[in-house]
TIVO-2410 file (N, C-alpha, C; in nm, 3 decimals):
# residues 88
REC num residu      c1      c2      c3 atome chaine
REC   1      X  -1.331   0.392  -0.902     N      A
REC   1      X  -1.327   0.266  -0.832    CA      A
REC   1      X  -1.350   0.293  -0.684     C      A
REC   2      X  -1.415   0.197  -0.624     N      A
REC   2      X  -1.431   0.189  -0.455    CA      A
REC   2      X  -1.404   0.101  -0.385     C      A
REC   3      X  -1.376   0.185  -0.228     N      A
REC   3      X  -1.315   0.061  -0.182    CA      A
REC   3      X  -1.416   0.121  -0.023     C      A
REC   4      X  -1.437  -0.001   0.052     N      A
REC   4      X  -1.507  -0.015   0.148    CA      A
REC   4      X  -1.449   0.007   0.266     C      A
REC   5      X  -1.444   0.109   0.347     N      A
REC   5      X  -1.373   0.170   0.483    CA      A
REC   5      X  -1.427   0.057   0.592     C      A
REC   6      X  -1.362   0.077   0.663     N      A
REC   6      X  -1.375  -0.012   0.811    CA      A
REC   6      X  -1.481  -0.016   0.849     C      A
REC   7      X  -1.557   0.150   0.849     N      A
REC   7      X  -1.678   0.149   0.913    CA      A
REC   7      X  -1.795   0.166   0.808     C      A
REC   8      X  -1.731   0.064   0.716     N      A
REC   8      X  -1.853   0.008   0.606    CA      A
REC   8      X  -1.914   0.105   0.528     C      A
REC   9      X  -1.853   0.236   0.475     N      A
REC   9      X  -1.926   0.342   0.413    CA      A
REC   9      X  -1.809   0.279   0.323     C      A
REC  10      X  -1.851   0.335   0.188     N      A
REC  10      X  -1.745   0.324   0.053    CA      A
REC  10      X  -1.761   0.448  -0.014     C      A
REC  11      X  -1.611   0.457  -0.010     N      A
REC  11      X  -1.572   0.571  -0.092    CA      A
REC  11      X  -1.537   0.610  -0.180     C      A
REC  12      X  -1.420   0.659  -0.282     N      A
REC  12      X  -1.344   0.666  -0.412    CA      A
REC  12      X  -1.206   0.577  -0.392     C      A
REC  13      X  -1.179   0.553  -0.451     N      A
REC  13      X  -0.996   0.531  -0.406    CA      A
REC  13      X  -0.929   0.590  -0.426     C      A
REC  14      X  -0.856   0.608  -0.327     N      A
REC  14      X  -0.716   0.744  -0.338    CA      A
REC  14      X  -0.604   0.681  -0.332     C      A
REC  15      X  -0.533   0.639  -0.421     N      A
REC  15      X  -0.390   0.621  -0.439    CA      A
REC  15      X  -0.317   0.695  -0.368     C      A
REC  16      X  -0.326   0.817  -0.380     N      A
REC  16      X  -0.198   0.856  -0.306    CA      A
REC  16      X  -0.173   0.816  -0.144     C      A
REC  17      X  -0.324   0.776  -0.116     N      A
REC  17      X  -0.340   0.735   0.051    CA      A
REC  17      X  -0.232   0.632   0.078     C      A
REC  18      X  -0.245   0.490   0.003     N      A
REC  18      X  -0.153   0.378  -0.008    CA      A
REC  18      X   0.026   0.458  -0.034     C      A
REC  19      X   0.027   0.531  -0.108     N      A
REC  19      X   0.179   0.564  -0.193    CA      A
REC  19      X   0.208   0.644  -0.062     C      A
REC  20      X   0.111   0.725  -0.018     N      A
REC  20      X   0.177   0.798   0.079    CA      A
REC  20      X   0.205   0.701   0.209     C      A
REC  21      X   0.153   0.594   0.231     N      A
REC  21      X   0.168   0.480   0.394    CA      A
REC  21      X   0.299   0.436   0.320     C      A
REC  22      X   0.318   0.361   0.208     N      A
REC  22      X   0.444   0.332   0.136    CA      A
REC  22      X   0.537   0.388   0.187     C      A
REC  23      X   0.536   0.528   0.103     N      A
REC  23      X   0.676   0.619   0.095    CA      A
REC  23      X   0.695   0.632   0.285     C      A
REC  24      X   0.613   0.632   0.368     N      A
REC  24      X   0.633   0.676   0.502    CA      A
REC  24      X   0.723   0.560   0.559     C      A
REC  25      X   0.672   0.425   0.526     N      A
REC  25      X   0.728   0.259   0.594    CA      A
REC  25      X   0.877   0.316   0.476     C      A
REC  26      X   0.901   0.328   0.396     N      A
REC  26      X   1.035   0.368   0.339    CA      A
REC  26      X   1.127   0.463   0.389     C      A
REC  27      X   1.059   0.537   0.458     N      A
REC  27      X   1.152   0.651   0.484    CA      A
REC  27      X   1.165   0.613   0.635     C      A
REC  28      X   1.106   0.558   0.704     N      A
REC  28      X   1.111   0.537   0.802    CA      A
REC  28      X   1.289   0.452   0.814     C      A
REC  29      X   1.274   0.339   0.718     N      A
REC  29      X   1.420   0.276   0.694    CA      A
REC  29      X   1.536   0.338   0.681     C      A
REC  30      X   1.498   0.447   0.561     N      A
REC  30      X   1.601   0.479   0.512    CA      A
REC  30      X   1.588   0.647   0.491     C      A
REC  31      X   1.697   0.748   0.480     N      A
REC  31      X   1.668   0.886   0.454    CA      A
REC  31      X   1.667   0.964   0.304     C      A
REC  32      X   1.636   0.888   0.247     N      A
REC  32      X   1.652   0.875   0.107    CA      A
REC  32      X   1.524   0.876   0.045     C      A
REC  33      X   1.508   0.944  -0.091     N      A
REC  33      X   1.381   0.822  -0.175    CA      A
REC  33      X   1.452   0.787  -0.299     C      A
REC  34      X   1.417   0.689  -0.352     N      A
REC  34      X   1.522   0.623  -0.457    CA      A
REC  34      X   1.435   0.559  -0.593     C      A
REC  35      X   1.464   0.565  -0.696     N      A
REC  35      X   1.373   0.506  -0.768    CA      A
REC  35      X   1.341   0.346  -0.732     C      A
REC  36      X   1.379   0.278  -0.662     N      A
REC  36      X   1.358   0.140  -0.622    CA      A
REC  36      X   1.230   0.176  -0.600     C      A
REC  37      X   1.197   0.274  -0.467     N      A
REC  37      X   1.089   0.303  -0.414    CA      A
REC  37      X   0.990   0.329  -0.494     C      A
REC  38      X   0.964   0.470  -0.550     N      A
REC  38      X   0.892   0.486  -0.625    CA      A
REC  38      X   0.878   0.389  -0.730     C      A
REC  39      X   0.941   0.282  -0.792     N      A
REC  39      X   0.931   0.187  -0.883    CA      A
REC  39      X   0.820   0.059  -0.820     C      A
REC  40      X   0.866   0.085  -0.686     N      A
REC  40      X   0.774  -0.046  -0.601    CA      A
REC  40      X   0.590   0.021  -0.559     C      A
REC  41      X   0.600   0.162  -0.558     N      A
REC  41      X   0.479   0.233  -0.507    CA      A
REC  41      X   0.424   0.212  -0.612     C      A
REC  42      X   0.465   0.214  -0.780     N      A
REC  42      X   0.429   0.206  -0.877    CA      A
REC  42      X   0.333   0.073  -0.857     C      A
REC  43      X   0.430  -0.012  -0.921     N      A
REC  43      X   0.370  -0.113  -0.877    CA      A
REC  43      X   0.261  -0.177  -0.842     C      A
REC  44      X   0.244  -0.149  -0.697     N      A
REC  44      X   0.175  -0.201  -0.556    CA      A
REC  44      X   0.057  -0.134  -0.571     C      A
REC  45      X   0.052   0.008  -0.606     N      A
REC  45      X  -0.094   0.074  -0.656    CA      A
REC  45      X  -0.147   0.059  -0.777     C      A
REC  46      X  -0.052   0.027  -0.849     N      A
REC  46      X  -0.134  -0.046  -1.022    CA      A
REC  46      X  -0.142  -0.179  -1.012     C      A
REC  47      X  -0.116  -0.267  -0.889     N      A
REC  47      X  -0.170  -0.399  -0.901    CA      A
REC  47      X  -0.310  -0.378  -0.819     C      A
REC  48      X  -0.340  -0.291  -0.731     N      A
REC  48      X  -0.394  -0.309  -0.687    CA      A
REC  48      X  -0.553  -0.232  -0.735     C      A
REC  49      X  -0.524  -0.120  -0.838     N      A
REC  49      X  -0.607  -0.089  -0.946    CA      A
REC  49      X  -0.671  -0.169  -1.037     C      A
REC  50      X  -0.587  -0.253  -1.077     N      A
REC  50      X  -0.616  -0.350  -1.170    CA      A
REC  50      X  -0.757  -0.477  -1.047     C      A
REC  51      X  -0.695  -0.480  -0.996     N      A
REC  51      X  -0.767  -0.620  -0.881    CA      A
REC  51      X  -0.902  -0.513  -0.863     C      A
REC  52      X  -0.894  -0.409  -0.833     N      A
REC  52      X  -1.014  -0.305  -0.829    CA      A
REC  52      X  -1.133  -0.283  -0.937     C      A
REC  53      X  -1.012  -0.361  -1.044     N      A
REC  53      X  -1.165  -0.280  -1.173    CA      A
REC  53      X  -1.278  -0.417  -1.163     C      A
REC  54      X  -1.191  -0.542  -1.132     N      A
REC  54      X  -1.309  -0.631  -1.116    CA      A
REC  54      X  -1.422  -0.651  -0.980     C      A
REC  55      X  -1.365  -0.557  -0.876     N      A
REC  55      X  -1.483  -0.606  -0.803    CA      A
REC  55      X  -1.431  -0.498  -0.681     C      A
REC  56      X  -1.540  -0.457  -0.559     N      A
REC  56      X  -1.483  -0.305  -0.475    CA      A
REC  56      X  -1.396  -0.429  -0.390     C      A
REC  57      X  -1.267  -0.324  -0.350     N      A
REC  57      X  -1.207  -0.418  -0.228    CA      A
REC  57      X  -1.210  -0.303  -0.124     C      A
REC  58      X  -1.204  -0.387  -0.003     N      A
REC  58      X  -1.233  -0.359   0.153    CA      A
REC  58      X  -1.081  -0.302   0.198     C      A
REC  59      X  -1.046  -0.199   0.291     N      A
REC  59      X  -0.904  -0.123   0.279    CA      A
REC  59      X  -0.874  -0.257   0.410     C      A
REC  60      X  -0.894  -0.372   0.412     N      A
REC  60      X  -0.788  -0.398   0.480    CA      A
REC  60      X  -0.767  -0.491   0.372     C      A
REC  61      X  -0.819  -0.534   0.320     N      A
REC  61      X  -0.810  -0.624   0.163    CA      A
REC  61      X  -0.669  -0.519   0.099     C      A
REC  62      X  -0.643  -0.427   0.082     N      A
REC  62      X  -0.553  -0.335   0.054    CA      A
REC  62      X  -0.455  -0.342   0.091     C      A
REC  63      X  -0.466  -0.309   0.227     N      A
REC  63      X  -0.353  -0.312   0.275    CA      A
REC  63      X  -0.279  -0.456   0.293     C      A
REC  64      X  -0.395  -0.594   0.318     N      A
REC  64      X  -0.326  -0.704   0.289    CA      A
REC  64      X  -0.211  -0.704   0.155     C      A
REC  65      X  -0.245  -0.636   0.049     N      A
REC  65      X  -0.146  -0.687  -0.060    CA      A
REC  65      X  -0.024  -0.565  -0.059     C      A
REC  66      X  -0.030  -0.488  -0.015     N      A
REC  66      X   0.055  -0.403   0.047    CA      A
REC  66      X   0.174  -0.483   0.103     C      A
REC  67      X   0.122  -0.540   0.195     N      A
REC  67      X   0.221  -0.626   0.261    CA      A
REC  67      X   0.294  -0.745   0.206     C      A
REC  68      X   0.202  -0.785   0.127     N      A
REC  68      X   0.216  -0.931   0.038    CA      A
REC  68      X   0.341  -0.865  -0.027     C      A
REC  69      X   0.309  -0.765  -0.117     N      A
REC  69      X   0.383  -0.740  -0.239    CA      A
REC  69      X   0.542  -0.609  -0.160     C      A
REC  70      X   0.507  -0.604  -0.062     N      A
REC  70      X   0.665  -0.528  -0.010    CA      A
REC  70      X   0.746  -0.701   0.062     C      A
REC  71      X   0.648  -0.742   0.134     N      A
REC  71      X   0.706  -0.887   0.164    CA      A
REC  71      X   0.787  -0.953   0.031     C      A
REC  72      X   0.761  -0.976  -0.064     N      A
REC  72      X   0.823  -1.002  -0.192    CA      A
REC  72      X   0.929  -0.949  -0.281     C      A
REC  73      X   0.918  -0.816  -0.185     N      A
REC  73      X   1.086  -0.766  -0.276    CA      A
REC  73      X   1.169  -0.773  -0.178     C      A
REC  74      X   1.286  -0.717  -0.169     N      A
REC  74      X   1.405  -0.670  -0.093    CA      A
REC  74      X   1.410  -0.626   0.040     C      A
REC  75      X   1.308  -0.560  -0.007     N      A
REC  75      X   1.250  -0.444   0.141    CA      A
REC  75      X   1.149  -0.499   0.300     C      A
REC  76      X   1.200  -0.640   0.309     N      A
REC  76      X   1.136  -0.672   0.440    CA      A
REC  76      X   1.104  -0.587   0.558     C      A
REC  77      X   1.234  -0.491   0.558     N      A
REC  77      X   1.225  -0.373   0.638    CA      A
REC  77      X   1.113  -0.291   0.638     C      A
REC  78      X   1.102  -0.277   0.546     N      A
REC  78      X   1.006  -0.190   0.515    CA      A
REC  78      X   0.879  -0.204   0.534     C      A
REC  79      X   0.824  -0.349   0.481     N      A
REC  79      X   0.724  -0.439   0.516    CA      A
REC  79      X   0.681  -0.453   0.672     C      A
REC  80      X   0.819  -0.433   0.715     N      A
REC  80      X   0.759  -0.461   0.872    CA      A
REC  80      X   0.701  -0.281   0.920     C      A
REC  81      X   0.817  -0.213   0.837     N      A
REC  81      X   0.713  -0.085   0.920    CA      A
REC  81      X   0.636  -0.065   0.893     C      A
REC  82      X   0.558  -0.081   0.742     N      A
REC  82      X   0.479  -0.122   0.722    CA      A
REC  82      X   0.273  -0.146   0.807     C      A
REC  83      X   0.370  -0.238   0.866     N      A
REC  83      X   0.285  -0.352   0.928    CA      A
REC  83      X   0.259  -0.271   1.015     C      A
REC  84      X   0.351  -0.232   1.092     N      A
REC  84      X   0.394  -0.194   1.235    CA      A
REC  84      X   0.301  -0.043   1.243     C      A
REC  85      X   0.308   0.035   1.094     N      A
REC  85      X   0.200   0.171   1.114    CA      A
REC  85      X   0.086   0.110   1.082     C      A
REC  86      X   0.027   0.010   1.009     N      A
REC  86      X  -0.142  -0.008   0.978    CA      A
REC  86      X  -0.146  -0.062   1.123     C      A
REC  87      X  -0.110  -0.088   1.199     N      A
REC  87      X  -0.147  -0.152   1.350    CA      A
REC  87      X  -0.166  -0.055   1.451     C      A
REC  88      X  -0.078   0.080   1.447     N      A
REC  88      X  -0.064   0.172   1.538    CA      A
REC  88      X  -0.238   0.272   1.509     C      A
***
């Protein structure tokens, strides 16, 4: 599956790229990793696999549901750091 970089070249998709920005906005919160987490990385990269097999998405298209779908659980915190590293 592909997804379209900023500067418009497309590449493979790497999951672990997303799981790894995840686990970072998580740890940033908290000093821990917990199955919540990994249950939510789960998740957030198999929804976003699935949305992939029908058509390439663009990594800020990505990272939009990133946010969508941490915005939606528990972890607002998280969501905001989140936010706060795709901006930096």
């Amino acid at each position: 599956m592909k997804v379209i970089k900023r500067n418009g070249s497309e590449v493979e998709f790497d999951k672990q790229k997303i799981a790894n920005a995840i686990r970072g906005a998580f740890r940033e919160q908290y000093d821990y990793e917990s199955d919540d987490m990994t249950s939510c990385i789960d998740k957030i990269t198999d929804e976003i696999e699935t949305i992939s097999k029908n058509r390439v998405l663009q990594v800020e298209e990505i990272q939009d549901i990133v946010e969508r779908k941490l915005m939606s659980t528990k972890y607002k915190d998280v969501a905001k750091a989140y936010i706060t590293y795709r901006y930096l």
